[in-house]
C-alpha positions in Angstrom: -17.4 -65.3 -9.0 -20.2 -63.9 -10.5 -23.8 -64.4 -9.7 -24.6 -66.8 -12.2 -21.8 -69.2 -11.5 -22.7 -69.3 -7.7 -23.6 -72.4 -6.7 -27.4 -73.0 -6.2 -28.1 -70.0 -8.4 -30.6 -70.7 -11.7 -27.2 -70.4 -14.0 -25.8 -73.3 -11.7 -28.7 -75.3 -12.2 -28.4 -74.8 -16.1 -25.1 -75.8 -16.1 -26.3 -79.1 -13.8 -30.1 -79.6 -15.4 -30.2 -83.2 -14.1 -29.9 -81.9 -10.3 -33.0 -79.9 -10.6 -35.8 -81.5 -9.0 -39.1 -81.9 -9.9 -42.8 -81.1 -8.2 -43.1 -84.2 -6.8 -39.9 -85.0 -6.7 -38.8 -84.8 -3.2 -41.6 -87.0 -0.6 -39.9 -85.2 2.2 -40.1 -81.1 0.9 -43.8 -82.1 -0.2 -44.5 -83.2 3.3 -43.3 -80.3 5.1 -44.8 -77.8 2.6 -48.1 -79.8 3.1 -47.9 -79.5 7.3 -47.3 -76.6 6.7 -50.3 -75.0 4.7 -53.0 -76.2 7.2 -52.2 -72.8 8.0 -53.4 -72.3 5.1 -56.5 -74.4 5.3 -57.4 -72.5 8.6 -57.6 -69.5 6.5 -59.5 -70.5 3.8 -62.0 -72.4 6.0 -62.3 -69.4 8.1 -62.7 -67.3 5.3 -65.3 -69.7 3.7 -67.4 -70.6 6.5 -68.7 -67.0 8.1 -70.6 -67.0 4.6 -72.7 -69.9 5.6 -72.7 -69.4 9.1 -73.9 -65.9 8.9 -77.1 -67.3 7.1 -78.1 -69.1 10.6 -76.8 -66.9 12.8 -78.9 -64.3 11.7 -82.2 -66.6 12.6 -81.0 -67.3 16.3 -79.7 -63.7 16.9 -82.6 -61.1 16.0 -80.3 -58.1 16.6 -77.5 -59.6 13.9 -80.4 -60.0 11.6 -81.9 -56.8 11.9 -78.0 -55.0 11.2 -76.4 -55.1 8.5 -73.4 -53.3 10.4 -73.5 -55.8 13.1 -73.4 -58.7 10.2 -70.5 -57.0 8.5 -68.9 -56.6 12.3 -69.0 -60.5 12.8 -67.4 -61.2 9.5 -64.4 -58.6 9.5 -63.8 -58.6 13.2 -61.5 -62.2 12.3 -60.1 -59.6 10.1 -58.8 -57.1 12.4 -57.4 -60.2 14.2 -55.5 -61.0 11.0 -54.3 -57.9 11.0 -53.0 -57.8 14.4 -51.3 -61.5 13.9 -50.0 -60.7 10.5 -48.3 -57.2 12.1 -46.4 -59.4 15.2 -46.1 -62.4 13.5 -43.2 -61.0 11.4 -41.4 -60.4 14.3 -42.1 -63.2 15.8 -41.0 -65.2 12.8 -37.4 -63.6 12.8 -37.2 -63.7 17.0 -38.2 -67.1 17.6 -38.6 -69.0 14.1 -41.2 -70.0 11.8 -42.0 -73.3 13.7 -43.1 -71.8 17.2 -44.6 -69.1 15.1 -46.9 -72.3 13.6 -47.4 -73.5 17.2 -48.5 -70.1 18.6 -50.7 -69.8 15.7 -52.9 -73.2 16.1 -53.0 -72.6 20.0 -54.6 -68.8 19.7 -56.7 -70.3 16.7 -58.1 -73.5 18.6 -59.1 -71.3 21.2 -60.9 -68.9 18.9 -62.8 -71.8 17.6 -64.3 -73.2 21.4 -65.3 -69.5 22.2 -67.2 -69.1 19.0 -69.3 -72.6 19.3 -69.9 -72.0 22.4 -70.5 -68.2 22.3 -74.3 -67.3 23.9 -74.4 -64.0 22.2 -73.0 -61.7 19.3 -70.6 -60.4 21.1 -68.7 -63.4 22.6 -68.9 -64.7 19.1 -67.7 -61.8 17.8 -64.6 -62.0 20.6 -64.3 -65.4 19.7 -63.9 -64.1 15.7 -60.9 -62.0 16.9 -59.3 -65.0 18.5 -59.5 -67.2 15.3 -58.2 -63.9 13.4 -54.6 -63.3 15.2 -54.1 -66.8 14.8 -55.0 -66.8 10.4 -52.9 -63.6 10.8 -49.8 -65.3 12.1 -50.5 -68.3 9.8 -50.4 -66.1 7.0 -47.3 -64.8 7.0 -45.6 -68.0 8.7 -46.8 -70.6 5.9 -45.7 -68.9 2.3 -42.3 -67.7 4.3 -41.6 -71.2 5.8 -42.3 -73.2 2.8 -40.1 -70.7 0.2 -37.2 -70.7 2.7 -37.1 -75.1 2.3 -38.0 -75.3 -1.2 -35.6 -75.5 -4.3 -35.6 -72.4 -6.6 -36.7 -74.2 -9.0 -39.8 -75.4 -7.8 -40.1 -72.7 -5.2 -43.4 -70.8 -6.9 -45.3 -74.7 -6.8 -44.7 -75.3 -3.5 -45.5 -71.8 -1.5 -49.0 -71.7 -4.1 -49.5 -75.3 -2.7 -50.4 -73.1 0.3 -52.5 -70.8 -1.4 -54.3 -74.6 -2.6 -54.7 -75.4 1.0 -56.5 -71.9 1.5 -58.6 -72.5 -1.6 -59.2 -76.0 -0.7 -60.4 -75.0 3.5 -63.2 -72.8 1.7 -64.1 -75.5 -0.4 -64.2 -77.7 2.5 -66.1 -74.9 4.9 -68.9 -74.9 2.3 -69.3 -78.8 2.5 -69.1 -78.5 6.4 -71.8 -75.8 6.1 -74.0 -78.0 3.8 -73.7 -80.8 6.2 -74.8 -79.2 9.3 -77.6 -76.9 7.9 -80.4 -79.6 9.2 -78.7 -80.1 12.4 -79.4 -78.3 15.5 -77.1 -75.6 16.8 -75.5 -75.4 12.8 -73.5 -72.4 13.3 -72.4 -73.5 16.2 -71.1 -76.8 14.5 -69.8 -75.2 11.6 -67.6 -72.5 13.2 -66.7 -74.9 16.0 -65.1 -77.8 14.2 -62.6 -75.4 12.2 -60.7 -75.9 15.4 -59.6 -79.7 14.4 -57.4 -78.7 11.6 -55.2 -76.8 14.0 -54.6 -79.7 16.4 -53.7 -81.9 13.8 -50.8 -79.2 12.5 -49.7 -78.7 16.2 -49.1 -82.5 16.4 -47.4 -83.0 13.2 -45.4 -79.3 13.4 -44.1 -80.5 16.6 -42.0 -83.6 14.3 -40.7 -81.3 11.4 -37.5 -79.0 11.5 -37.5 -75.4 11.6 -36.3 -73.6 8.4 -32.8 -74.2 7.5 -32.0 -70.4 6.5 -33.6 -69.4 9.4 -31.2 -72.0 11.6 -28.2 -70.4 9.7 -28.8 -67.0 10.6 -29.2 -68.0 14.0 -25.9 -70.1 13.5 -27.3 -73.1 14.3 -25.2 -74.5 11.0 -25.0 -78.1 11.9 -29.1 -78.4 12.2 -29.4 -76.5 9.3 -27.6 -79.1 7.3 -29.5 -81.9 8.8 -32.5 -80.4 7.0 -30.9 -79.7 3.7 -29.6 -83.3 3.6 -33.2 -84.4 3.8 -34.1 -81.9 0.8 -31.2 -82.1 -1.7 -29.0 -85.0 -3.1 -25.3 -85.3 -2.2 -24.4 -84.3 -5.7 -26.4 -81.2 -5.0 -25.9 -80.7 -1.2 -22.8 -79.5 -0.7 -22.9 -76.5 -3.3 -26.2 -75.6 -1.6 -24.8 -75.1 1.6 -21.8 -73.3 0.3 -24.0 -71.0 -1.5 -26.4 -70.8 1.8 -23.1 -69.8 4.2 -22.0 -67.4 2.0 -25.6 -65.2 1.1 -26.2 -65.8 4.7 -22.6 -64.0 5.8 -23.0 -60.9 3.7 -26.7 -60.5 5.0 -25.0 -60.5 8.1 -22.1 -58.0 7.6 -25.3 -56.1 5.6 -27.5 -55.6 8.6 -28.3 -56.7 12.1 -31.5 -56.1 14.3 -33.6 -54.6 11.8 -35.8 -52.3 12.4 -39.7 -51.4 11.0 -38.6 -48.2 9.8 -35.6 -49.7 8.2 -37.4 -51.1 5.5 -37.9 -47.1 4.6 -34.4 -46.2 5.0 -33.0 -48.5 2.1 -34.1 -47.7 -1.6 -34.1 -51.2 -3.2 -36.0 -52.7 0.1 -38.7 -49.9 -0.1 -39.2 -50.8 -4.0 -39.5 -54.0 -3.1 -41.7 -53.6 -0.2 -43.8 -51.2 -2.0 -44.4 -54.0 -4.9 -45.1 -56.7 -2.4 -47.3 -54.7 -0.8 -49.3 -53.4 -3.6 -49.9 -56.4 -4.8 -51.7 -57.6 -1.5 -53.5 -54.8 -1.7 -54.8 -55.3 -5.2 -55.5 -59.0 -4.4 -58.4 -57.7 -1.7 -59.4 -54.6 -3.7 -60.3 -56.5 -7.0 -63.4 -58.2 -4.7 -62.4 -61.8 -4.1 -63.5 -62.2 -0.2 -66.2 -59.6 -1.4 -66.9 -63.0 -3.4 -65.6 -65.6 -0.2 -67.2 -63.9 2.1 -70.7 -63.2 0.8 -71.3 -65.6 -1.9 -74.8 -67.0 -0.5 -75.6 -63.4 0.3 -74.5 -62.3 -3.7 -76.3 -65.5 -4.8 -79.6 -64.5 -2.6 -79.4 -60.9 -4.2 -79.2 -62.4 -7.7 -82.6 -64.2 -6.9 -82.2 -67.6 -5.4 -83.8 -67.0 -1.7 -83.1 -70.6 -0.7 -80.2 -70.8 2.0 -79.8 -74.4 0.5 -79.7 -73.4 -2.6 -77.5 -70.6 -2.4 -74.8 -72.8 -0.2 -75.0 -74.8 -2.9 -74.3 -72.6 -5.4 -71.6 -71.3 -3.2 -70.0 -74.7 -2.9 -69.6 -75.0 -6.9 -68.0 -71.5 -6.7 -65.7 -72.9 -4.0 -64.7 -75.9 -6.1 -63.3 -73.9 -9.3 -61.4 -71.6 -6.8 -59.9 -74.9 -5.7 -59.4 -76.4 -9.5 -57.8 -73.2 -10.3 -55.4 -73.1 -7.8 -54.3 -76.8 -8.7 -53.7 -75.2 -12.1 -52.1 -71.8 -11.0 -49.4 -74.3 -9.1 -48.6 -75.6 -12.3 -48.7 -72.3 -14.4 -46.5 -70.7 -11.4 -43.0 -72.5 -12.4 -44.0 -72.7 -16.1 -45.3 -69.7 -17.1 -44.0 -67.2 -14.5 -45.4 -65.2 -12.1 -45.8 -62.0 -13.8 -47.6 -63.1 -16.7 -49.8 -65.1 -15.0 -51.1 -61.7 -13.0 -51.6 -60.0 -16.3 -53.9 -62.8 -17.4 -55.8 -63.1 -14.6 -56.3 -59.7 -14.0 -57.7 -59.6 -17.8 -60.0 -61.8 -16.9 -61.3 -60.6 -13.5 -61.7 -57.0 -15.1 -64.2 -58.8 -17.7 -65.9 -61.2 -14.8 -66.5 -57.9 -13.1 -68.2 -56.4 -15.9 -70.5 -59.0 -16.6 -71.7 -59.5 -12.3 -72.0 -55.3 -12.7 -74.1 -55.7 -16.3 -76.1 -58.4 -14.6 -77.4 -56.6 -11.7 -77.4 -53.5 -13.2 -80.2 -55.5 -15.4 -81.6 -57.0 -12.6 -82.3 -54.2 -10.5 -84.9 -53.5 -14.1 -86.1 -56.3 -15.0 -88.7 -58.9 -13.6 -87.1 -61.7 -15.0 -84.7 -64.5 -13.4 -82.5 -64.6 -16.5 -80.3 -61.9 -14.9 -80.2 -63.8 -11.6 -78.5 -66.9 -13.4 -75.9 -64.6 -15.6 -75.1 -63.2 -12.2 -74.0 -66.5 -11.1 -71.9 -67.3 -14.3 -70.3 -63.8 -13.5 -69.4 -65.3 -10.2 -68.2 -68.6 -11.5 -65.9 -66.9 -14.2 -64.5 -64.6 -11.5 -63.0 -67.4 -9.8 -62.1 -69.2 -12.9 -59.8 -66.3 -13.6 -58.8 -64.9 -10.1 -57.7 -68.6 -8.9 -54.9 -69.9 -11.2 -52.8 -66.3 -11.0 -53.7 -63.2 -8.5 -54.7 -66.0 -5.6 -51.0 -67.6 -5.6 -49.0 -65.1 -7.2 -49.1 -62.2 -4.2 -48.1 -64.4 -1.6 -46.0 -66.1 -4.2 -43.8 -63.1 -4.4 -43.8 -61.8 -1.3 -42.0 -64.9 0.1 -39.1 -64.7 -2.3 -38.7 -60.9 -3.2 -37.4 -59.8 0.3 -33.5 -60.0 1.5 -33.4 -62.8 4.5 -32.8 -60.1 7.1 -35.8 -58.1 6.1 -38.2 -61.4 5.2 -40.1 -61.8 8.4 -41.0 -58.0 9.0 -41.4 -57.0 5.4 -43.6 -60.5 5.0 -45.4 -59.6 8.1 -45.9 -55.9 6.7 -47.2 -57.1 3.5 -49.3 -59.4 5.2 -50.7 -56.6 7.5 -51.7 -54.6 4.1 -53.4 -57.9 3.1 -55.8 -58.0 6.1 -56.6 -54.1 6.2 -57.2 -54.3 2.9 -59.5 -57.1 3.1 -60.9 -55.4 6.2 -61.9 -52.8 4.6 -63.7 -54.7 1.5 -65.8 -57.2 4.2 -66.8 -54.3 6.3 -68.3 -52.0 3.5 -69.7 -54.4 0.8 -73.4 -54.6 2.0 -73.3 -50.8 3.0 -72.0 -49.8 -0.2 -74.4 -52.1 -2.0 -77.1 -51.2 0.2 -76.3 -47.6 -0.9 -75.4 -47.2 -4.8 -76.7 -50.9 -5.5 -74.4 -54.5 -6.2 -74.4 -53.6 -9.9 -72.7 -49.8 -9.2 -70.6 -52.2 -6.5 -68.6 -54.6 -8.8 -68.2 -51.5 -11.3 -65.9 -50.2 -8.8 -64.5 -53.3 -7.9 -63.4 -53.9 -12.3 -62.2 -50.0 -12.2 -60.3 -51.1 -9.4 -59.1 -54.4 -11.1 -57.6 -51.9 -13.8 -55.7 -50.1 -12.4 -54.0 -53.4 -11.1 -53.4 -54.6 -14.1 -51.4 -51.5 -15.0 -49.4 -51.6 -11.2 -48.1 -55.2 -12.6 -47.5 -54.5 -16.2 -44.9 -51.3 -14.4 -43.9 -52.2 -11.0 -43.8 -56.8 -10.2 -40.5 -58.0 -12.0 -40.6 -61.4 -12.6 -38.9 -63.8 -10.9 -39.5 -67.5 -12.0 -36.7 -69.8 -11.0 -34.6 -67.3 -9.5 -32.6 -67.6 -6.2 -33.3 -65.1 -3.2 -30.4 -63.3 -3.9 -30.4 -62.8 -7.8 -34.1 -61.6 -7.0 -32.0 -59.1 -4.7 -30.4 -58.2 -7.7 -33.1 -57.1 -9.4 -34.5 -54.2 -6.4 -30.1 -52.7 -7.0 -30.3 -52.3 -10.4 -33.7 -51.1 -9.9 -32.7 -48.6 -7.2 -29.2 -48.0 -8.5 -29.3 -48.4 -12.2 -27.5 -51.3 -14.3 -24.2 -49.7 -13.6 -24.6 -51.3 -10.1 -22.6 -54.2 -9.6 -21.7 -56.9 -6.9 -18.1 -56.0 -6.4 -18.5 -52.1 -6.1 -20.8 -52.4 -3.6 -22.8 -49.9 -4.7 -26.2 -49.6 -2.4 -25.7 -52.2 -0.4 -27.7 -52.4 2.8 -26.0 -50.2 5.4 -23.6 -48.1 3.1 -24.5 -44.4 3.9 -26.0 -44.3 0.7 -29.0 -46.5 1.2 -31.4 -44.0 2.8 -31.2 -41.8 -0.8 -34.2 -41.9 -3.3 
């Protein structure tokens, strides 16, 4: 049987177009992929908030507002949390499942959230920051991973962006939370304090879903796995699907067992594929968009506007068309593929970048406020462009390009590069700006955006509509050549040849 002909492959679904199911088309998958990006809405509200909150914490703490190092510190300390999470929640994704995973992560993140409200000085606040972190950092790899493994191919890309929409949607909602409470006393406090709700309410309803049904089968807890695909497929559909999920599940099995960090290394096609997932995390961060999340009111107060209101304003409008573009980069995901959609957006970041660089750059001369304003337009057409295709696509094709014994610790690796790369953006923007000025900044950042472009156009194959293992497919025939085929066996994981290249 060839890989086309297997049941629950994209050939299979050609043959049966009527089985294939539409966005909306299942109450039950939306449901669980919606529970399941809260996670995602505790990252983007935690991402979105810290720009607000750093305004007012910066009038009750002298010392923060005096230190541009200590500011920076507060911010990115979440993010060396993340990056701790991200790195074990991997593993604990493949040991335990991506359920508890989702429980561990809103307990540590609830916590993080009472210690920073109440925190009486920079550093307990900063403690509290780390909490909130190793929580976002488990979310972050549990949420895309969870929701990829229960959706249908077909609509897989929709769905796992849907939580790249919750993330885009918790920093629009941070900025109205920051809005609300900036006449209120103890603001900060209020603002970072609340993002603690959101996790309670995903606790309670994670506790009444399932745990992923491919995780259940490699676990060989068959009979609850098919409990959950009954709820996802229809009977005409159901049966082939858990043929097709008992047999890719077997020869994972016979593949490899107790993988291993360094094992990704060891195996050709899992490195390329690692290598690709990884890079494009990397190039989501290094092309500036938390540089943008993180410090809009800051960018928009160095553009100009001095008004905290006004600039959380400003801020929230930004945070909107993030929001809008992710609704249209679910779309564009399924439809126009994942691939293209990178090149796009990466086209229009690289100009966005030019004209924030060319507006400050004329800023930093002139006396005028024109400048200021075309600054913010830069902004505004930086998220216009960045939304719809390199916000979804990364995490997008990190969830589906991995083999299902390497999925959790690859995910969790790619995730890992995610948060040290965004790390190291938060922690040097003001210094760098401070030192060779925000125009000389974002020129870096579009030189940066570049050379993404070109890593997409070479390296990311696409992969709209496929199953897991025809995406497998693709990493052999990259590793071994076309010659490789499914019956010779040729570089499959564990053969002594895997560790060549």
């Amino acid at each position: 049987m060839t890989l086309n002909s297997m049941p629950g492959s994209s050939g299979y679904l050609d043959l049966y177009p009527e089985r294939k199911m539409a966005y909306f088309g299942n109450p039950y998958v939306l449901g669980l992929t919606m529970v399941a990006g809260i996670g995602g809405l505790l990252f983007g509200y935690d991402t979105g908030v810290i720009s607000g909150a750093l305004l007012y914490i910066k009038d009750d703490f002298e010392a923060v507002r005096h230190s541009s190092f200590l500011q920076e510190t507060i911010v990115s300390m979440a993010l060396v949390g993340a990056i701790i999470g991200a790195a074990s929640g991997g593993w604990i994704n493949d040991a335990y499942g991506r359920k508890k995973a989702t429980l561990v992560a809103d307990v540590v993140f609830a916590a993080g959230a009472v210690v920073m409200a109440a925190a009486p000085d920079p550093y307990v606040l900063i403690s509290g920051r780390l909490l909130v972190g190793l929580g976002v950092g488990v979310a972050s790899v549990t949420a895309p991973v969870y929701i990829a493994e229960a959706s249908p191919s077909e609509i897989r890309g929709g769905l796992v962006s849907t939580n790249v929409l919750m993330i885009t949607g918790g920093q629009f909602l941070s900025y109205l939370i920051n809005l609300a409470f900036t006449e209120v006393p103890g603001t900060w406090r209020w603002m970072l304090g609340v993002s603690g709700l959101p996790a309670v309410i995903q606790f309670s309803l994670m506790l009444c879903l399932p745990e992923s049904p491919r995780w259940l089968f490699t676990k060989n807890k068959k009979d609850e796995a098919v409990t959950v695909l009954a709820k996802i497929y229809t009977l005409d559909r159901l049966e082939d699907e858990i043929e097709h999920f008992s047999a890719a599940l077997e020869e994972e099995r016979l593949k490899k067992n107790n993988v291993r960090y360094l094992d990704v290394f060891k195996s050709k096609e899992i490195r390329l594929a690692f290598l690709t997932g990884a890079g494009l995390q990397a190039f989501q961060q290094f092309t500036g968009i938390n540089t943008v999340m993180y410090y809009s009111p800051t960018i928009v107060q160095m553009a100009g506007f001095t008004s905290n209101q006004l600039a959380l304003l400003l801020s929230l409008v930004v945070a909107a068309m993030n929001a809008a573009g992710t609704v249209l980069g679910i779309y564009l995901i399924d439809h126009m593929g994942r691939k293209k959609l990178a090149l796009m957006s990466l086209s229009g970041v690289i100009a966005s970048l030019a004209i924030l660089s060319g507006a400050f750059f004329a800023e930093s001369s002139s006396s005028t406020g024109v400048y200021g304003s075309l600054a913010v337009v830069g902004l505004a057409l930086y998220i216009a462009f960045f939304s719809p295709g390199m916000g979804p696509v990364p995490w997008t094709v990190n969830s589906e390009i991995y083999p299902e014994a390497f999925r959790g610790i690859c995910g969790g690796m790619s995730a890992t590069v995610n948060w040290i790369s965004n790390l190291i953006v938060a922690q040097t923007f003001l210094s760098i700006a401070d030192t060779i000025g925000t125009g000389s900044t974002f020129a870096i950042l579009g030189g940066i955006a570049v050379v993404a472009l070109v890593f997409v156009e070479i390296y990311v194959p696409e992969t709209k509509g496929l199953t897991f293992e025809e995406v497998e497919k693709i990493w052999k025939e990259r590793a071994w050549g076309k010659s490789y085929t499914r019956e010779s066996g040729e570089g499959l994981l564990g053969e002594g040849n895997s560790s060549q290249g």
